[in-house]
Each structure stands twice: as structure tokens, then as C-alpha cells.
N, C-alpha and C positions, 0 to 999 in steps of 0.2 A: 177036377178042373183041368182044362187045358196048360197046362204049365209053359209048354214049349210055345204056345200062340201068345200068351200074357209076357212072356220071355223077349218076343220078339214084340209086341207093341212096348216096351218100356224100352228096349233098345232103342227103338226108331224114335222114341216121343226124346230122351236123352240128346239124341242125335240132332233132331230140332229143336231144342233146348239152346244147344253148345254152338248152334250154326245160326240162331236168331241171336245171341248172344254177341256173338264177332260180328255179325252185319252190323247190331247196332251200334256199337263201339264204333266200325267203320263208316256209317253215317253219323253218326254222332259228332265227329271228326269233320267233316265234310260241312254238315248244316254249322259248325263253329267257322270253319273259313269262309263260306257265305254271310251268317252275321258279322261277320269282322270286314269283308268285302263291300258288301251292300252300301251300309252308311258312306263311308269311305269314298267311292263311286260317287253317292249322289253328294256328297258335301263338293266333290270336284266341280260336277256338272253346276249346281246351282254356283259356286264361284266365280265359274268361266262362262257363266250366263248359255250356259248348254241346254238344250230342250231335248235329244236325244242325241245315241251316236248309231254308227253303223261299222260294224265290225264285221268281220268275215259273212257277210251278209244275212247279219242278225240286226234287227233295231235296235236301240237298248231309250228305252224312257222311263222318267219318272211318272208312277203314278199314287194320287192320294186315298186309301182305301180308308173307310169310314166301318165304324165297327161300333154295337149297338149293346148296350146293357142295363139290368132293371137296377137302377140307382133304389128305390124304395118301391118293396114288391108290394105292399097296402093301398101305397094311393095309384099305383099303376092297374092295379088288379082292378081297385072302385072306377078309375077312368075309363079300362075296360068297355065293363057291364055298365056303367050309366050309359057311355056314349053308344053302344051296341056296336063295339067292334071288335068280334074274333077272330080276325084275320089277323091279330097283333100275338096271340097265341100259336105255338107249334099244338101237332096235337099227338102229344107223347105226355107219359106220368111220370112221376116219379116212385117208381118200383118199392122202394120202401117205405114210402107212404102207403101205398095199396095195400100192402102186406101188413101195416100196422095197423092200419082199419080195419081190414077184416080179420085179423084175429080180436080186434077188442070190438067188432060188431056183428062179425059171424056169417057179414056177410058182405061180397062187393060195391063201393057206390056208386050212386045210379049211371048209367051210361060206361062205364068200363067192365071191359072184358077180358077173359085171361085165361092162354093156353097155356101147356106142359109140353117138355120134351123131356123124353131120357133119354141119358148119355151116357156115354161111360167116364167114370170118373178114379180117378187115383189121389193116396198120399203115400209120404214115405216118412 
């Protein structure tokens, strides 16, 4: 086996390891002073009945971002399919379901498909 090439990919992967490690600590750091900022900011502006500001010729505004989620997957699913609308679906699986159907039916369900890639892989 190549020793000396396996030598130097576990150096480098280490090396990315140690250096994605300190990035995130130091963003990690960074996204805490923005959520401690954020509120802060806008609890001022809605105070002082502010709509935006302009700072070193930046805007700065509030805005109300709406975010969506399957309260009960049963009767969403049935709303679905009765109403005929799939465009309320992404169209992605969920990988270990796939994999647990086709080892307990031997074979993929209808309409999905599935590649391989090899990698190289490590443990220590």
C-alpha cells in the first residue's frame, strides 16, 4: 500500500479537521453577537416607531419572514392527494426509508431511483 500517500491524506484531512474546528467556534461566536444584536435592534426601531435606518449607506429594515411546517403529516398527506396538488411536496426521500424497503422488499418503490459513488473512507 502506499503508506507515504495514506500518510499525507490523513495529515491534510487532520488539518481540515483542526481548521474547520476554530472557523466554527469563531463563527459560532460571531452568529451569538448577531442573535443578541438582532432583537435588540428591532425592539428599538419598533419603539421609536422606526421603519428603517441608513447607516454608512446601508438600509437596515424590518422584515417578517413566514416559515412553514407539516403540523400533522396524515391529514396533510390525505389533503395532498385528494386535492391533486404536488407542488406542496419537495421532491426528495428520505434515504432510510428507501433502504429499509428495499432490504425488507428486495426491491425499490415504484418511481425512485438510486445511484452509488465510492469514496474513500477512514476511521481511527
Amino acid at each position: 500500500m502506499p503508506d507515504r500517500t495514506i500518510s499525507e491524506l490523513v495529515q491534510v484531512m487532520e488539518t481540515l479537521k483542526n481548521q474547520k474546528r476554530e472557523l466554527d467556534e469563531q463563527l459560532n461566536h460571531v452568529k451569538a453577537q448577531i442573535a443578541e444584536l438582532e432583537p435588540f435592534i428591532l425592539g428599538q426601531m419598533t419603539e421609536e416607531n422606526v421603519s428603517n435606518l441608513s447607516v454608512n449607506g446601508r438600509t437596515w429594515y424590518a422584515q417578517t419572514r413566514t416559515f412553514y411546517s407539516i403540523a400533522e403529516p396524515v391529514a396533510f398527506s390525505s389533503w395532498v392527494v385528494q386535492n391533486n396538488c404536488p407542488e406542496f411536496f419537495q421532491k426528495r426521500v428520505a434515504a432510510t426509508a428507501v433502504k429499509d424497503y428495499l432490504e425488507s422488499n428486495g426491491e425499490l418503490p415504484p418511481g425512485i431511483s438510486s445511484a452509488s459513488k465510492q469514496v474513500l473512507n477512514n476511521r481511527s
